[in-house]
C-alpha positions as CSV (number, residue, x, y, z in Angstrom):
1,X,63.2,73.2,48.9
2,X,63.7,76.7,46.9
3,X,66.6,77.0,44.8
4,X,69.5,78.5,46.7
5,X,72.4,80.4,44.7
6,X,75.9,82.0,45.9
7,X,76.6,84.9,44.2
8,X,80.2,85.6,44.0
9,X,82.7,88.2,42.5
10,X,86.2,87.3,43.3
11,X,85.8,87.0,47.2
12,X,88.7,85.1,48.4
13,X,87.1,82.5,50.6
14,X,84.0,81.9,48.0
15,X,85.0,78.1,47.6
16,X,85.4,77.7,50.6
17,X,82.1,79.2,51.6
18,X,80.5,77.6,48.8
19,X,81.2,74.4,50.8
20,X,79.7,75.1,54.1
21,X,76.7,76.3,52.4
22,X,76.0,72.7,50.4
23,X,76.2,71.6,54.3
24,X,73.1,73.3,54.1
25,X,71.1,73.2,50.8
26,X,73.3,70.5,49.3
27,X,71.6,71.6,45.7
28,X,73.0,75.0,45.8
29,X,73.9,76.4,43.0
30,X,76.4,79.2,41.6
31,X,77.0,82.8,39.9
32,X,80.6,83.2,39.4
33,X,82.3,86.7,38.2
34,X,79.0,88.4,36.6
35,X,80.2,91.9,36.8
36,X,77.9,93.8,38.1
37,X,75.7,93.1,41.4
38,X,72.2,94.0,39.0
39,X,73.6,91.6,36.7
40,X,74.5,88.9,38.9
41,X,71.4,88.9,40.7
42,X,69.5,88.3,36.8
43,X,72.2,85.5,36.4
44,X,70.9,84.0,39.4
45,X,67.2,84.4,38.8
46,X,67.9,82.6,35.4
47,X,69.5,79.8,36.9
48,X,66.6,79.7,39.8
49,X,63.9,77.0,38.2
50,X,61.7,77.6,41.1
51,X,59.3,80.4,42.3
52,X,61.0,82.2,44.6
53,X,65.1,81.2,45.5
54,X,67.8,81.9,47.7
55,X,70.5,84.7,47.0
56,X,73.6,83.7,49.3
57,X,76.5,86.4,49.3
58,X,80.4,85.1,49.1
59,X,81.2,85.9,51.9
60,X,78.9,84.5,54.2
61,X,79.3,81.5,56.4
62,X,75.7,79.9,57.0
63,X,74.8,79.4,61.0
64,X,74.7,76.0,61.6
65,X,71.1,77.1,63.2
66,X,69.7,78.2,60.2
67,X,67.9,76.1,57.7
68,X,66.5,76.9,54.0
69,X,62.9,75.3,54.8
70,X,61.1,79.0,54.7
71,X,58.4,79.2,52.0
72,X,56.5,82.0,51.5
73,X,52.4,81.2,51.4
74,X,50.1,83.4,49.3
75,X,47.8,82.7,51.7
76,X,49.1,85.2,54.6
77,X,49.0,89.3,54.0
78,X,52.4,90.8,55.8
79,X,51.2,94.0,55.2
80,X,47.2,94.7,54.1
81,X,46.8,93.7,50.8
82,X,50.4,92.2,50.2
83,X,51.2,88.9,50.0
84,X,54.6,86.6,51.7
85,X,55.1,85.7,48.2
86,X,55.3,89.2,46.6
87,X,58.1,90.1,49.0
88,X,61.4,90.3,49.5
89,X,62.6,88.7,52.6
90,X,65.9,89.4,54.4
91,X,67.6,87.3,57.3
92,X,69.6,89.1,59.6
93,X,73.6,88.3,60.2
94,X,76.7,89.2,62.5
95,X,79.1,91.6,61.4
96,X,82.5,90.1,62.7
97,X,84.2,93.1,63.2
98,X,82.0,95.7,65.0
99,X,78.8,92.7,66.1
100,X,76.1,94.8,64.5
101,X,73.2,92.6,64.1
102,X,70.6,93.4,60.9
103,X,70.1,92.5,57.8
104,X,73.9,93.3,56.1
105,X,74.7,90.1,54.3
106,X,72.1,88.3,55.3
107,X,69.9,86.1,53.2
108,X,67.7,87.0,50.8
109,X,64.7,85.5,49.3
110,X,63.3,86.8,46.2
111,X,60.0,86.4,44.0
112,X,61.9,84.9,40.7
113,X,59.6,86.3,38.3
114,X,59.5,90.2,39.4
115,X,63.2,89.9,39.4
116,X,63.7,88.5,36.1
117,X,61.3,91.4,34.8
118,X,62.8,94.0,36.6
119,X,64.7,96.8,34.4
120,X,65.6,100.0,36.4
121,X,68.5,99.5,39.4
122,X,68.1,101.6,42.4
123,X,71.7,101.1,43.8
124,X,70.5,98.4,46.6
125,X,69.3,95.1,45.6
126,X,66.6,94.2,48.1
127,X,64.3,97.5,46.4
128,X,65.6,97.2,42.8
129,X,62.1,95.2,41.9
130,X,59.7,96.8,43.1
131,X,58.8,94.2,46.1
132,X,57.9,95.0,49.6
133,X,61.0,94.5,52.3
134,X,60.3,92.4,54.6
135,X,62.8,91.6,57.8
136,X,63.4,88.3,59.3
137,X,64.3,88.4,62.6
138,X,66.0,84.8,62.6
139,X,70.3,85.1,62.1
140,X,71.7,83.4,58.8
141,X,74.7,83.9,58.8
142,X,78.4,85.6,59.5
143,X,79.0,88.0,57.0
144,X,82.7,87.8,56.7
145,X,83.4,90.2,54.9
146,X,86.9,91.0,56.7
147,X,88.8,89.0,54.3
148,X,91.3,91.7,52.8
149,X,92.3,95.3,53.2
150,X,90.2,96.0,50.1
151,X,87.3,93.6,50.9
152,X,87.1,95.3,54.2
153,X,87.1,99.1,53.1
154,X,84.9,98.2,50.0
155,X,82.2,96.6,52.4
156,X,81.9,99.3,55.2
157,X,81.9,102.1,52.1
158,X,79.3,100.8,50.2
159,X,76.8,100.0,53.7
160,X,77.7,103.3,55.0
161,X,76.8,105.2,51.6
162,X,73.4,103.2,51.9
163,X,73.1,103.9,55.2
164,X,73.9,108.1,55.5
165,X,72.1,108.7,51.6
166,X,68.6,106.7,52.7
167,X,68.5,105.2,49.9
168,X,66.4,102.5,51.0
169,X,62.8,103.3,51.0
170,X,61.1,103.4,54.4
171,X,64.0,103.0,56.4
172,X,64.4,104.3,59.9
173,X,67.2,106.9,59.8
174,X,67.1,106.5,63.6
175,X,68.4,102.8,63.4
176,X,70.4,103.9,60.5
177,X,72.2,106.6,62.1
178,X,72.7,104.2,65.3
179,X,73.9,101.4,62.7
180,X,76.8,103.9,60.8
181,X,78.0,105.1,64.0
182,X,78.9,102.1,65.1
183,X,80.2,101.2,61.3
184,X,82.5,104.4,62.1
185,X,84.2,103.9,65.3
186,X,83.8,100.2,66.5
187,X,86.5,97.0,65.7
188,X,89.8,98.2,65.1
189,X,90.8,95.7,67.4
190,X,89.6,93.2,64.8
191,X,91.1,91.6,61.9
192,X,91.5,94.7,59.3
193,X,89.1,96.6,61.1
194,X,91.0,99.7,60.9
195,X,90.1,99.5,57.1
196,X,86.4,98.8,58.3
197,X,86.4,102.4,59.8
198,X,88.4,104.3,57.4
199,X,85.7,102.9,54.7
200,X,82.8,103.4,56.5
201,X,83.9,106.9,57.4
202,X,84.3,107.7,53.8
203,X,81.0,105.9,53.1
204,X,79.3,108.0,55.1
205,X,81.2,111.5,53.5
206,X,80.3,110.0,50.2
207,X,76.6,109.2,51.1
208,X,75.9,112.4,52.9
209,X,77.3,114.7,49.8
210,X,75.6,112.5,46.8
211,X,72.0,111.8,49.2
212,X,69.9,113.0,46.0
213,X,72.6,111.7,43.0
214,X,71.3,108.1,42.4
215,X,73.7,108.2,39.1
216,X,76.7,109.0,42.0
217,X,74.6,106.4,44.4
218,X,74.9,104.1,41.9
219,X,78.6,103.8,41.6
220,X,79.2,101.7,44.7
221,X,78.2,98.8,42.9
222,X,81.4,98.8,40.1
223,X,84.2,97.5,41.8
224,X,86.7,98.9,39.3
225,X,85.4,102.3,40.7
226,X,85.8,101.2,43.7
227,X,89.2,100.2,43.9
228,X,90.4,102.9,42.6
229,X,89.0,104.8,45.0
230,X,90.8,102.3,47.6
231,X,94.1,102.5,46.2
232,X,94.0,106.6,46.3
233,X,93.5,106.6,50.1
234,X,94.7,103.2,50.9
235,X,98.2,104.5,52.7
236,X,96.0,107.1,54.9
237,X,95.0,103.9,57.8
């Protein structure tokens, strides 16, 4: 089996997530409070001793339908001339609060080496190195993310900004535009979903305004930015 590693920053239910993962890939191993998401994915690359790993977010709960047994062969093309094992590979999970279904929190699968190598950060991890994105279609996990009023907001904020600047190369702004629409308006019904929508709203605002900043971009990934961004609007839900 390929290494499997949790990343994790502070998430409240990380331990207990941690758990229910070893269920599943009872090997798995840990990157505790690495600031920074660049950083923490390096961490985790370090502490990979095989080819290609595993990156597992904190605040996912693994489908009990959902195994680690995918290996990527050299000897199939996904796209001419490119390899299974020179991409990255993302699962698809369930959003708990509005039931979007893509690959938000799901699991990744990275070449070790090209990440370990990489230098320059382009504000979302899965095109950081350089790799080919390629979707699985197969669920991973829940990605509950819906843990806190802050967790919630600084979730739906940072997707949304992803999702309204295009900042992921060959993206289909059709499915992205269907995808933050439903970020903005769906699952106040649900546990702190009202934060969900506030942050996703302002995700969006943030997204749209900064679409060709990447040093602006870049700034949903330090949380200390981030929550003070949270605490100045908090009160307006």
């Amino acid at each position: 089996m390929l290494d499997v590693v949790q990343i994790s920053y502070h998430e409240e239910y990380a331990d207990e997530n941690f758990e229910i993962l070893k269920l599943f890939a009872p090997f798995a191993k840990r990157v505790q409070g690495v600031k920074g998401i660049f950083n923490a994915h390096k961490a985790a690359a370090k502490l990979s001793e095989t080819s290609h790993f595993y990156v597992i977010d904190a605040d996912a709960v693994i489908s009990e339908r959902f195994s680690f047994e995918y290996r990527p062969r050299s000897s199939v093309e996904v796209y001419p001339g490119v390899k299974e094992t020179d991409c990255v590979h993302v699962w698809r999970s369930i959003n708990p609060v509005n039931e979007l279904i893509y690959g938000y929190g799901g699991a990744k699968l990275f070449p070790r080496k090209a990440l370990l190598e990489a230098r320059n950060w382009n504000v979302d991890m899965t095109t950081t190195i350089g790799c080919p994105f390629r979707p699985q279609m197969e669920i991973s996990n829940i990605t509950a993310f819906n843990t806190s009023p802050f967790d919630t907001w600084k979730s739906a904020f940072r997707e949304c900004t992803k999702l309204a600047s295009s900042i992921i190369p060959g993206g289909d702004n059709i499915d992205n535009q269907y995808r933050m629409d439903i970020w903005c308006t769906k699952g106040k019904k649900q546990p702190y979903g009202p934060y969900a929508i506030m942050g996703a709203n302002q995700g969006r605002d943030f997204g749209t305004h900064y679409r060709n900043d990447l040093k602006s971009l870049n700034k949903i990934n330090d949380f200390q930015w981030l929550q003070k961004k949270f605490d100045a609007v908090k009160d307006d839900v």
